[in-house]
matplotlib code that plots the C-alpha trace (Angstrom):
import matplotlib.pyplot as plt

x = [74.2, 76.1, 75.7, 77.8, 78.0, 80.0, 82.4, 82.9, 81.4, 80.1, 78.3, 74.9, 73.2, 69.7, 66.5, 68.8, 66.9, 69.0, 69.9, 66.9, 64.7, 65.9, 65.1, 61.9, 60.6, 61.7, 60.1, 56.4, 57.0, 56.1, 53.9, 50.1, 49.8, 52.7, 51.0, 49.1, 52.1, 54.5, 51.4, 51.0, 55.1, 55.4, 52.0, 53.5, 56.8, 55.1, 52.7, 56.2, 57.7, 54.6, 54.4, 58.1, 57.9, 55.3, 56.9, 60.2, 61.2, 65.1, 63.6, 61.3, 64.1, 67.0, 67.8, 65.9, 62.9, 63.6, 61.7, 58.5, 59.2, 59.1, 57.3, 53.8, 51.5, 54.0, 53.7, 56.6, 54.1, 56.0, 53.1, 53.6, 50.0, 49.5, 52.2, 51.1, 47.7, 48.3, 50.9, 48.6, 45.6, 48.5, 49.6, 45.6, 45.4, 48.5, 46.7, 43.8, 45.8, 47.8, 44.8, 43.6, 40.7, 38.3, 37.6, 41.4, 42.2, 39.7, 40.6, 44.5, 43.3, 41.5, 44.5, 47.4, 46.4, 45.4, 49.4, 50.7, 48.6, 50.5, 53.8, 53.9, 51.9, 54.1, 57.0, 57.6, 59.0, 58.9, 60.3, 57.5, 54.8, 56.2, 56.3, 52.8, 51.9, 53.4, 51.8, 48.6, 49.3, 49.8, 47.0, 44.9, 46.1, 46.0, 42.7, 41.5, 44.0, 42.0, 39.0, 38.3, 35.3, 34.7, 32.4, 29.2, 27.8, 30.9, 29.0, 26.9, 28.5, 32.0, 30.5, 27.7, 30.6, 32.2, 29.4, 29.0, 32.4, 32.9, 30.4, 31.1, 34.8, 33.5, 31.9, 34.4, 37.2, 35.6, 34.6, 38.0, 39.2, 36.1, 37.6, 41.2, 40.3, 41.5, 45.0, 44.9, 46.4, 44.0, 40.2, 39.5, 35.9, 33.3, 34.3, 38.1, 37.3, 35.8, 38.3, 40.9, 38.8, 38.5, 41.8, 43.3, 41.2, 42.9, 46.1, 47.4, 47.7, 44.7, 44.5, 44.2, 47.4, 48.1, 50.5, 53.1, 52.7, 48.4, 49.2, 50.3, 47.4, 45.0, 46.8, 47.5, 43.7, 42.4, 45.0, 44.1, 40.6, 40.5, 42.8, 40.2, 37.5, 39.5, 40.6, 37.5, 36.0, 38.8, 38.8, 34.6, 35.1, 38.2, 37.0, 36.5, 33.1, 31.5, 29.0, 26.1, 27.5, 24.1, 24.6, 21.0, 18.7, 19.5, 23.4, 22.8, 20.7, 23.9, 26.4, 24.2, 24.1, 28.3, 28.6, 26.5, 28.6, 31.8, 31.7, 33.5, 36.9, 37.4, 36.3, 35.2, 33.1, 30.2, 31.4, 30.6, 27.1, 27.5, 24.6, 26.7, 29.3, 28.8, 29.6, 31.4, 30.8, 32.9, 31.3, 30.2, 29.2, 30.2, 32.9, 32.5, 34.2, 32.7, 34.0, 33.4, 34.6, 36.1, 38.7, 38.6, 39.9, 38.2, 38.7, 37.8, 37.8, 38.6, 39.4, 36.9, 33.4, 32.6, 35.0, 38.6, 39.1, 36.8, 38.3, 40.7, 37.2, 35.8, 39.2, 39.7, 36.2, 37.3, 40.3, 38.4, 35.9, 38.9, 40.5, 37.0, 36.3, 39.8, 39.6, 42.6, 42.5, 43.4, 42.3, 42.1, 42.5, 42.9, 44.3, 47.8, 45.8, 43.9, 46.4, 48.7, 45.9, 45.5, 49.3, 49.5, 46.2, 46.4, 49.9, 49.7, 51.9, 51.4, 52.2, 51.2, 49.0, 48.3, 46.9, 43.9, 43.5, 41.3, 40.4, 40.0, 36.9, 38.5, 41.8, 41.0, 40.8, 40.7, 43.1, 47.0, 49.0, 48.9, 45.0, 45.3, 44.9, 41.2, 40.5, 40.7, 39.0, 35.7, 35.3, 35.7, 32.6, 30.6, 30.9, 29.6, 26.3, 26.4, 25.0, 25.9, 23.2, 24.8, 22.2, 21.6, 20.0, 16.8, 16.5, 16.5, 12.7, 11.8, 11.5, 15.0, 16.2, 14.9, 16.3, 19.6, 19.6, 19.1, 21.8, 24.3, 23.2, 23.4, 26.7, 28.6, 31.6, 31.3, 28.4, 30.5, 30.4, 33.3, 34.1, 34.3, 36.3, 35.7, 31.8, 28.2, 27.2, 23.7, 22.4, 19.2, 18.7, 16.0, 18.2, 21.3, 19.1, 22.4, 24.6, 25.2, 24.7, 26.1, 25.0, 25.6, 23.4, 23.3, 21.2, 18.5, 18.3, 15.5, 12.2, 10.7, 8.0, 9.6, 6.8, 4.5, 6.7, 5.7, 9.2, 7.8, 4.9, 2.4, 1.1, -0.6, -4.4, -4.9, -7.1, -4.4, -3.1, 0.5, 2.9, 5.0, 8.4, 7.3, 8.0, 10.9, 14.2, 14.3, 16.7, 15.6, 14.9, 14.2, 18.0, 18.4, 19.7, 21.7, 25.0, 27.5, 26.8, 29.0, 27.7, 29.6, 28.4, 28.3, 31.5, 30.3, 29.1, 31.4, 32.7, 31.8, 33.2, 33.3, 31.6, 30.8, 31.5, 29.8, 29.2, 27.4, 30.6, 29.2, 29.7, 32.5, 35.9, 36.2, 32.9, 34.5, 36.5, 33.6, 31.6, 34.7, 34.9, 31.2, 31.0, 33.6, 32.1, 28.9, 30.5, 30.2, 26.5, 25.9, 28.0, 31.3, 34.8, 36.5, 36.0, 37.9, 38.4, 40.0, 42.3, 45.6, 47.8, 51.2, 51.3, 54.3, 56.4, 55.1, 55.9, 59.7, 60.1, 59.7, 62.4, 65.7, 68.0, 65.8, 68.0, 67.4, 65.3, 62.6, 62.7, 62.4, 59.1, 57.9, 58.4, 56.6, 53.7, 53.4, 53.1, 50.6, 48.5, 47.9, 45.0, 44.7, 45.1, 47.5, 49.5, 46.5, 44.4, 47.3, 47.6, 44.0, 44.1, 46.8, 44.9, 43.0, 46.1, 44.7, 46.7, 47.4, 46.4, 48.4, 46.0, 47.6, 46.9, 47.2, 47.9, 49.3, 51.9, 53.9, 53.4, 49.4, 49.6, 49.2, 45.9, 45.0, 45.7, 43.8, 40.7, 41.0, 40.5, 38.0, 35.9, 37.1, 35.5, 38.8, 38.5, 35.3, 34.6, 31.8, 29.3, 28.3, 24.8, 22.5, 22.4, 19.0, 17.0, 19.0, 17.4, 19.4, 18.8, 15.9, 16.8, 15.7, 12.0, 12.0, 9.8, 11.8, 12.6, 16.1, 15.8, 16.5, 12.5, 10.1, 7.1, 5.9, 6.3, 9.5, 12.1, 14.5, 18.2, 20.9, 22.9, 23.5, 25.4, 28.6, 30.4, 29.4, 31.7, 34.6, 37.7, 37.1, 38.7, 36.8, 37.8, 39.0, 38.5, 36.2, 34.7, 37.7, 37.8, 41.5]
y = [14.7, 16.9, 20.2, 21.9, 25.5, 27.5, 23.9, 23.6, 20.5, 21.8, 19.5, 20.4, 19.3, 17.0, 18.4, 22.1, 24.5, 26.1, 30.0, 29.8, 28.8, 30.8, 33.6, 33.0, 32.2, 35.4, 37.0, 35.0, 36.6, 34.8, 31.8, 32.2, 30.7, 32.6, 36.2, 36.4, 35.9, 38.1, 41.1, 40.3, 40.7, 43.9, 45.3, 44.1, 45.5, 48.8, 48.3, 47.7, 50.9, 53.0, 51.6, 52.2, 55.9, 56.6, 55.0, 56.4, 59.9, 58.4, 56.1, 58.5, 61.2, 58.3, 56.6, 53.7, 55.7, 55.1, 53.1, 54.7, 57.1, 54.0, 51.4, 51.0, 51.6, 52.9, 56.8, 59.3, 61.6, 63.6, 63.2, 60.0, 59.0, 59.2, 57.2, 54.8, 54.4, 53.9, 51.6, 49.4, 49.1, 48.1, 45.8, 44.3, 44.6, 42.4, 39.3, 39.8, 39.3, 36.2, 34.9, 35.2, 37.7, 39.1, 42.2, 42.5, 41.9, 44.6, 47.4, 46.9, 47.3, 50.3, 51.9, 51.2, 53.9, 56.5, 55.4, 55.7, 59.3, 60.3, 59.1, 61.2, 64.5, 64.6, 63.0, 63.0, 59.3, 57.3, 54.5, 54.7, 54.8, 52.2, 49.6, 50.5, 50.2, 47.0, 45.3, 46.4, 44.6, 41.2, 41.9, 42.4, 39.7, 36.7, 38.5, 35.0, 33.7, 36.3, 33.8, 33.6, 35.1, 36.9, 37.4, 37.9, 40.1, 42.6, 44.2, 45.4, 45.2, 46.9, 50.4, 50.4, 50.1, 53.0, 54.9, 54.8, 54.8, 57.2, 59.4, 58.9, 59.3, 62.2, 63.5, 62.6, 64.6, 67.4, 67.6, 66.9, 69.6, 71.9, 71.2, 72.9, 75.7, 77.8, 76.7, 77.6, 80.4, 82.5, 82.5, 79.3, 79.5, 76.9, 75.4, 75.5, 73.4, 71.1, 70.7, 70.8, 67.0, 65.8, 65.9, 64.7, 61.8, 61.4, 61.5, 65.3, 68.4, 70.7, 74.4, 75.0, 75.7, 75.0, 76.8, 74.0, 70.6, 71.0, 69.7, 66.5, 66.0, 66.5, 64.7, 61.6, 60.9, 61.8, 59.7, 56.6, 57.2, 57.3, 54.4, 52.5, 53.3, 52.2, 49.0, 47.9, 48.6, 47.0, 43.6, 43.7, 43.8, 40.9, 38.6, 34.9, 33.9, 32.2, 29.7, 28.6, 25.3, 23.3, 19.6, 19.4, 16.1, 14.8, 14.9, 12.9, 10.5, 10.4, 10.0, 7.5, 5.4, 5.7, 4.6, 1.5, 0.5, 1.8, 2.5, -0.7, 1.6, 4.8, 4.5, 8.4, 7.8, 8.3, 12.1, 13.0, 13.6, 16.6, 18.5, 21.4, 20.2, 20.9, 18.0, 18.2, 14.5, 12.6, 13.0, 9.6, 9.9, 7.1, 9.4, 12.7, 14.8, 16.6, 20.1, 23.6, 26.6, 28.4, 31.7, 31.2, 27.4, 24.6, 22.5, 18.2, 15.6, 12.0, 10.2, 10.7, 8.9, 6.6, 3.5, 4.7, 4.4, 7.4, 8.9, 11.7, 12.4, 14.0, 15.7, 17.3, 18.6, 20.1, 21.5, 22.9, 24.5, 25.5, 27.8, 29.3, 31.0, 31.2, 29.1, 27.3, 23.3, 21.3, 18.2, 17.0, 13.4, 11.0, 7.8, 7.2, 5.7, 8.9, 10.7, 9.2, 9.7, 13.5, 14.3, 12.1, 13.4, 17.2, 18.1, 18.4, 18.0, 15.7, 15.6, 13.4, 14.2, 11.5, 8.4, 6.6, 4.0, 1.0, -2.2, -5.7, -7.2, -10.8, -10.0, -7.7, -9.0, -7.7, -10.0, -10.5, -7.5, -4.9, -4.9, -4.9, -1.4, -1.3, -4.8, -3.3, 0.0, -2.0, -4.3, -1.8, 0.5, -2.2, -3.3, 0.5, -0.7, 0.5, -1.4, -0.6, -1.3, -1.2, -0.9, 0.1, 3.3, 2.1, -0.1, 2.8, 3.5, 6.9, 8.6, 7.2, 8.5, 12.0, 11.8, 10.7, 13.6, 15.8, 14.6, 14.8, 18.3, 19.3, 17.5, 19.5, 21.1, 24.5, 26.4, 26.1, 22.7, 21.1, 19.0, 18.5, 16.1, 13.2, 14.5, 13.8, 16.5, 14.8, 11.3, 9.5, 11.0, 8.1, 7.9, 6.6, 3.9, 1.6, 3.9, 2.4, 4.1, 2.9, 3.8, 3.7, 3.5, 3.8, 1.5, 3.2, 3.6, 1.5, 2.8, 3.4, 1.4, -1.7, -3.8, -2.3, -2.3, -5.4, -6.9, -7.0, -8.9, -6.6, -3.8, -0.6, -0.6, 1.1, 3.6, 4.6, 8.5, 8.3, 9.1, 11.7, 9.8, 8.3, 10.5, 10.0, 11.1, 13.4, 10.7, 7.7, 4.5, 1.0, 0.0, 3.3, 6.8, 7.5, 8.8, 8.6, 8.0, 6.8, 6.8, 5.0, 5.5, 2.7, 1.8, 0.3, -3.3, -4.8, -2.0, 1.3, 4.9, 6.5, 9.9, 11.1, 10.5, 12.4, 11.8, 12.9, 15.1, 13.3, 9.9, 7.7, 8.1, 5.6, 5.5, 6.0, 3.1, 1.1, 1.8, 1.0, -2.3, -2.6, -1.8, -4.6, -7.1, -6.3, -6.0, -9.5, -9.4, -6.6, -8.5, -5.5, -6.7, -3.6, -0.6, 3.1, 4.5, 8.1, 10.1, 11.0, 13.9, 13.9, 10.0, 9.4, 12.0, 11.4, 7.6, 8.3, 11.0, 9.1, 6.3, 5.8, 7.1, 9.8, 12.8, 16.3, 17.7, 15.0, 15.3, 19.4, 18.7, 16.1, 18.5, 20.9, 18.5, 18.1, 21.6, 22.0, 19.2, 21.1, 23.1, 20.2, 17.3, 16.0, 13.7, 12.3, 11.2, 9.3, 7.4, 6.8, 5.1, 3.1, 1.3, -0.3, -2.0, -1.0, -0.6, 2.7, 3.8, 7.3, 10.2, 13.4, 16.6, 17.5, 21.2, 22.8, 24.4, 24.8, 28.6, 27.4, 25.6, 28.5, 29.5, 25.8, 25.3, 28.4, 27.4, 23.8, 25.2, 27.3, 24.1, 22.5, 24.9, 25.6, 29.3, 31.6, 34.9, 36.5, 35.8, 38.9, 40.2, 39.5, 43.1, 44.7, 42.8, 40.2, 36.7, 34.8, 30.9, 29.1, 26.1, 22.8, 21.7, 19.5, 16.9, 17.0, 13.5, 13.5, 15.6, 14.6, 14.7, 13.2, 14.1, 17.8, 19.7, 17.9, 19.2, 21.1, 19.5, 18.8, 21.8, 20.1, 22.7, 22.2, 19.1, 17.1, 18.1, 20.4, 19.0, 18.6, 15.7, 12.6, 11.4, 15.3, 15.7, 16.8, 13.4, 11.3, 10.9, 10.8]
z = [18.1, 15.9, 13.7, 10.7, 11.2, 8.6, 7.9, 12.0, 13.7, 16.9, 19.1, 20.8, 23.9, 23.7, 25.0, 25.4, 22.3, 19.9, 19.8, 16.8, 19.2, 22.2, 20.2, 18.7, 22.4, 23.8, 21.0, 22.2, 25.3, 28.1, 28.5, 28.8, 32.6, 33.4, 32.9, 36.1, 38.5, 36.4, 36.3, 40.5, 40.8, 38.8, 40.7, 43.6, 43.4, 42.7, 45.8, 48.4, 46.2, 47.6, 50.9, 51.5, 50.7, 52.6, 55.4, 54.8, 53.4, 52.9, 50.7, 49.3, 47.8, 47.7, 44.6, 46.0, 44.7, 41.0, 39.7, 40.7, 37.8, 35.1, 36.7, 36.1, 38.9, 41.1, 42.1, 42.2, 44.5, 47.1, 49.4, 52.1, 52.4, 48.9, 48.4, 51.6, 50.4, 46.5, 47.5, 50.0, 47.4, 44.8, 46.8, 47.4, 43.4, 43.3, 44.8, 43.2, 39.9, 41.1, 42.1, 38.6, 39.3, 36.2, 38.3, 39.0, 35.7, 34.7, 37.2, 36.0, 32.2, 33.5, 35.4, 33.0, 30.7, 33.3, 34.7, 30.6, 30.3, 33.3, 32.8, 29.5, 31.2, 34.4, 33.8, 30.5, 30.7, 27.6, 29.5, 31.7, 28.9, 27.2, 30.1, 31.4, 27.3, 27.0, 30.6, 29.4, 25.7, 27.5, 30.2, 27.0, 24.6, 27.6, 29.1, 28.8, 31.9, 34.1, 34.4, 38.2, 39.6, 42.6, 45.5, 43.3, 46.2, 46.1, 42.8, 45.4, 48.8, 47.9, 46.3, 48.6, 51.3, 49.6, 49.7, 53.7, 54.2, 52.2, 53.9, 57.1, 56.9, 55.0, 58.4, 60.8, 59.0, 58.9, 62.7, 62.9, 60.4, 62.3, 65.9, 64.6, 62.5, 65.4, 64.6, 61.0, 59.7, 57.7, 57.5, 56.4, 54.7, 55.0, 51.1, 52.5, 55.4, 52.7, 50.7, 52.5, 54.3, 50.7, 49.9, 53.2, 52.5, 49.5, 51.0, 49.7, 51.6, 51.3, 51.0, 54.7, 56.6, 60.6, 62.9, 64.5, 64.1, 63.5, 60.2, 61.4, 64.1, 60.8, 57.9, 59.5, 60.8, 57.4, 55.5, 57.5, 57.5, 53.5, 53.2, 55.3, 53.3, 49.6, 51.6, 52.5, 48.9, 47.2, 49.5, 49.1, 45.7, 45.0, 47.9, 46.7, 46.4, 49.9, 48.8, 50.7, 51.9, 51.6, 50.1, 48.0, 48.4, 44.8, 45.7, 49.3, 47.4, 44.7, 47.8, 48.9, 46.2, 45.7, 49.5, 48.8, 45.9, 47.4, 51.3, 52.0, 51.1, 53.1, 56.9, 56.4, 53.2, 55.6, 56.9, 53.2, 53.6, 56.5, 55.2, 55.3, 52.6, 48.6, 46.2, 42.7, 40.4, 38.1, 34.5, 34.8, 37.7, 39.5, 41.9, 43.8, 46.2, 48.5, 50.1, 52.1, 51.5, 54.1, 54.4, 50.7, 50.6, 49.3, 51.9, 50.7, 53.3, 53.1, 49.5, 46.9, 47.2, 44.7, 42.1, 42.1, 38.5, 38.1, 41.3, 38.5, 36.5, 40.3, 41.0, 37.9, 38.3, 41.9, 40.3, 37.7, 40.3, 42.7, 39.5, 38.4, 42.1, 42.8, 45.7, 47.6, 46.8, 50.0, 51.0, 54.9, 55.8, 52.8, 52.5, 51.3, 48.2, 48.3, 48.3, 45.5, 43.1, 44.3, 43.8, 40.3, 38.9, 40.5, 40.6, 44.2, 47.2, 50.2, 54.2, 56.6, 59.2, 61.5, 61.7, 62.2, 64.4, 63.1, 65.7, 63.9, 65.8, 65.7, 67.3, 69.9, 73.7, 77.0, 77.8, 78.3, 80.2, 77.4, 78.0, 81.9, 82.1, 80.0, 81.6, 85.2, 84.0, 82.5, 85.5, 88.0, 86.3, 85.7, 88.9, 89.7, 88.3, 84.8, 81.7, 78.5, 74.9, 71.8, 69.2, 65.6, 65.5, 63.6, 66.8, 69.4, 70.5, 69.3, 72.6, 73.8, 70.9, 71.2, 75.6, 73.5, 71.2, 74.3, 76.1, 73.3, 72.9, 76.6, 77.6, 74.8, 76.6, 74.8, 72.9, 69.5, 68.3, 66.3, 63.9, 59.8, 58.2, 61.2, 62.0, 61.1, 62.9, 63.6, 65.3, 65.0, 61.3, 59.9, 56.8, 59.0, 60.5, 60.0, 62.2, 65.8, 69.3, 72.6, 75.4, 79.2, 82.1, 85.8, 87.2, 88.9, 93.2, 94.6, 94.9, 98.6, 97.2, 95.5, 96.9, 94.8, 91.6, 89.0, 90.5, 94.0, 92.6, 93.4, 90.7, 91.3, 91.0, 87.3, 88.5, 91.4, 91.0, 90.2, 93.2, 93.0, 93.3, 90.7, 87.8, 85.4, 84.6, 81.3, 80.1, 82.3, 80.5, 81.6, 82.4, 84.4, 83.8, 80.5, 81.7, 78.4, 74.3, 71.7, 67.7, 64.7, 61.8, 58.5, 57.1, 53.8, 55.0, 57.8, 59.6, 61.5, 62.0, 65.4, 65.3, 68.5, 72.2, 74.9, 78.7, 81.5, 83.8, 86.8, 85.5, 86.8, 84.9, 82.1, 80.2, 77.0, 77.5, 78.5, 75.8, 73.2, 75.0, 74.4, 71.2, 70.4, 71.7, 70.1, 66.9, 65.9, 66.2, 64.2, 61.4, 62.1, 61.6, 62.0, 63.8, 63.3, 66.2, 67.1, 64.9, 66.5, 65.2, 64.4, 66.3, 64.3, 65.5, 69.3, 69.2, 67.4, 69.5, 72.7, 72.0, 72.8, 70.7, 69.3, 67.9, 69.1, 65.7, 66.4, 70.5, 69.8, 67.8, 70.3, 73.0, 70.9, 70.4, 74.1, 74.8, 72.1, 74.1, 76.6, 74.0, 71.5, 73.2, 71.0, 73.4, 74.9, 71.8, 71.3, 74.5, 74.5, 71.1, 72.0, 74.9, 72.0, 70.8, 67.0, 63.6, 62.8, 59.2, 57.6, 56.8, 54.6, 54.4, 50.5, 49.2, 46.3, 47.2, 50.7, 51.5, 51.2, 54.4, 56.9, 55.0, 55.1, 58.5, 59.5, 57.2, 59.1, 62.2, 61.3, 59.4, 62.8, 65.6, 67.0, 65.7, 65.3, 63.3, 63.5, 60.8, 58.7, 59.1, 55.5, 53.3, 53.8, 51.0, 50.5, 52.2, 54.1, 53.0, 54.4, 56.5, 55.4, 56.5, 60.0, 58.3, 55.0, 53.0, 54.6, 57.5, 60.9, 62.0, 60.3, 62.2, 62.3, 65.7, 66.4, 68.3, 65.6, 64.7, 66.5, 64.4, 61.3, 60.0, 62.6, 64.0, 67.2, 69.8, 71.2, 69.8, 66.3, 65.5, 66.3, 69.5, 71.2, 74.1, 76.3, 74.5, 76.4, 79.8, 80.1]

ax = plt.figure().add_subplot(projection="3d")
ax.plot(x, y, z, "-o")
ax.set_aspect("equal")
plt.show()
């Protein structure tokens, strides 16, 4: 493509825009979306200004420090904590406006002129008034990008935190002010002492002076404890909003109905209605995706519930959600379908996590010499005298299911239980009446009184006071004491989902593998075809990194994830899942962008159970949320008096994963 330009023929690039253009884009300014990150860099790079001189006084009379006299925000104060501390709440404002905060948008809006109004008083900088004029002018004209919402308790947690704070730090400086008045030079008077707190909380030297190095003692406590006090306020007030993670009865009767329709897909379709997830639907309604947030991350699990073709309607709904609060999209554990539609539809970015291992009924066998291993394991337990009943749960009696639901709850390796994105967090509820539990027994010893026993032939007379041997286990049933559980739950019509393995620690070694086996072979009769077993980690990297002619990158990271087994039991999910001989299926991890993945990772392991904070006390007034009825529609219990939940609001079992140990007996 060509041009004429004063009689020259001058040739132009396609798609490159012509000088015309250039300018008239420069003269737009910048693009809406691009407002927030341009107002975090400039708040930013006033923020490290700050920090640095207060940290250093090089910095602070170098020419380094010249910018603080034109950019907006930054301070030219000759004092280091004022600097420190204005530069450490800039920097906190900073994220709040990448993040796309209303309240952050609001105290910048508020700040820029008090910043213009000084820059003309003080400084006498036109330069300065003119920037700090013209980043208020596009704070102001694209107010609308500024759309998230914060914490809506921080209206009354962050200046009621200011408030105590305030007053207590109040307090503490001046018994600290109080304890040195004999070092100051003068007589101080009571109003000086005063002062002379309020200011150092404030980071500037009050009207009280201090023989030696007393000045240092005082101003640096003072300093910190008022830039405690605006940090706390400033993060109460900007924090991301923290839902109650509740999933209500009209969305689990939703889910339900997507998972009858569409369950047959996803093998963790089923985890989707943790009780402690929240749900976003498709407009038609015939897709959702359900989520937690945690540290500030929306956090999915598994592919979208519900028909595929209306799979982007339910994401573009979570995305929508995820920029309102200003939450972190991520999604843990989809598909490589899954996750194709999330990068297409979202814009996101995918890495693999793992894999899933999934057992097809009709081709497994105990025998040949890759099963020799399992075979030998099996026959030598059940020669032990264990059974094993595989059952649906709508088939357990109700009092072997409650002596079920104790165990599980006492054999948990750890008060914490884990487990989200491969947990139900509950058995025996009646509304999973399709999910399967295997269990094994241990024959019982022989009575001293067999001969009396129905098998002897004889029974007791009716009337006859029961003996005293005769009393029975807590767990005991008619096939002997429950020693190890294993429960799958529905995956749609022909398959099931392993969700939970616990066992009794003085059982035999090898009940986990026994029960597997047993659940396979009672697969056919419960019309199952396939079965997903464990998730292994990073299986890729483990079974390329163990091969001959492995290079040194991928043996470095294999080596890593062995040492990392030793917490996470990375190596040994992986051998374990292998006995099986099953297919492996990919799962991803899905994020927006890469320097999210540390935040994601933490948030994972907090959803997980591998990390714990501790949970902030309700406000006076404020009620905490009431826990859902025992003898609710979709409770656990339906009868009244019943022995409360199995914590629905946390995973099954140390390990968090399906399938982590101290579930394996490895």
């Amino acid at each position: 493509m060509s041009v004429t330009v004063d009689g020259d023929k001058k040739e132009s690039v396609p798609g490159r825009p012509g000088r015309a253009e250039q300018v008239r884009r420069v003269l737009r300014g910048p693009r809406p979306e691009r407002i927030p990150p341009l107002a975090a860099a400039v708040c930013a790079l006033a923020g490290l200004i700050g920090v640095a001189a207060g940290l250093s006084p090089a910095f602070r009379h170098g020419r380094a420090h010249a910018p603080a006299e034109v950019l907006p925000g930054a301070t030219g104060s000759p004092a280091p904590a004022l600097a420190l501390g204005s530069g450490v709440l800039l920097l906190l404002l900073a994220h709040g406006l990448g993040r796309r905060k209303r309240r952050a948008w609001r105290a910048a809006a508020a700040l820029l002129p008090l910043g213009a109004a000084g820059q003309f008083a003080y400084r006498q900088s036109a330069l300065g008034v003119v920037l700090s004029l013209a980043v208020l002018a596009l704070l102001v004209v694209h107010r609308r990008e500024f759309s998230a919402r914060s914490d809506p308790r921080g209206r009354r947690t962050a200046p009621l935190a200011l408030l105590l704070m305030g007053a207590g730090s109040l307090g503490l400086g001046l018994l600290l002010v109080g304890a040195h008045s004999g070092q100051a030079l003068g007589d101080p008077t009571g109003a000086d002492l005063l002062r002379h707190t309020a200011y150092g909380l404030l980071g500037v030297e009050g009207p009280v002076e201090y023989a030696g190095d007393v000045s240092w003692t005082v101003g640096h406590p003072l300093g910190a404890l008022g830039l405690l006090t605006a940090v706390v306020t400033v993060h109460l007030a900007l924090r991301p909003e923290r839902p109650d993670a509740r999933l209500s009865e009209d969305d689990e009767l939703r889910l339900r109905d997507l998972l009858a329709r569409h369950g047959d897909r996803d093998s963790l379709g089923h985890f989707a209605l943790r009780r402690d997830k929240s749900a976003v639907f498709s407009p038609s309604g015939k897709a959702a995706v359900c989520y937690r947030v945690v540290s500030g991350v929306m956090l999915a699990s598994g592919d979208p519930v519900g028909d595929v073709e209306a799979w982007p309607g339910a994401i573009e709904r979570f995305m929508a959600t995820a920029r309102e609060r200003s939450w972190t999209p991520a999604v843990m554990g989809c598909s490589r379908t899954g996750a194709e539609v999330w990068t297409r539809e979202a814009g996101l970015d995918a890495l693999e996590l793992g894999d899933e291992a999934v057992v097809d009924v009709a081709d497994f066998s105990l025998s040949g010499r890759a099963m020799r291993n399992v075979r030998q394991m099996v026959n030598r337990i059940e020669r032990s005298g264990y059974t094993t009943r595989v059952r649906r749960a709508h088939d357990v009696p109700d009092d072997e299911l409650a002596a079920i639901r104790r165990a599980a709850d006492e054999w948990r390796g750890t008060d914490t239980e884990r487990g989200f994105s491969m947990a139900l967090g509950r058995i025996g509820d009646p509304a999973d009446g399709d999910a399967v539990i295997a269990t094994a027994h241990r024959a019982a010893p022989a009575s001293p009184h067999a001969d009396a026993s129905p098998r002897g032939g004889a029974s007791p007379h009716p009337d006859a006071p029961p003996r005293a041997d005769a009393s029975p286990h807590p767990d005991a049933s008619p096939h002997g004491d429950l020693k190890a559980i294993i429960h799958f739950v529905p995956w749609g019509t022909d398959g099931m989902s392993l969700e939970l393995m616990r066992r009794d620690r003085s059982a035999d070694p090898g009940m986990n593998e026994l029960l597997i086996v047993a659940a396979l072979r009672a697969a056919p009769g419960l019309k199952v075809g396939r079965v997903s077993l464990n998730f292994a980690m990073f299986r890729a990297a483990l079974a390329r990194g163990e091969r001959i002619g492995a290079g040194p990158v991928l043996r470095l990271w294999r080596g890593t994830l062995i040492f990392l087994s030793r917490w996470f039991q990375i190596e040994s999910l992986y051998k374990f899942n292998a006995k099986f001989r099953p297919r492996w299926e990919p799962r991803f991890v899905v994020f927006r962008k890469a320097r999210d993945l540390p935040r994601i990772g933490f948030a994972a392991m907090r959803a997980e159970g591998f990390v714990t904070l501790p949970s902030p006390r309700p406000l006076p007034g404020r009620r905490a949320p009431r826990p859902r009825r025992p003898d609710a529609r979709v409770g656990p219990y339906a009868e009244e008096g019943a022995p409360p939940a199995v914590r629905p609001a946390r995973g099954p079992e140390p390990g968090g994963i399906r399938g982590t140990p101290p579930r394996l007996s490895i």
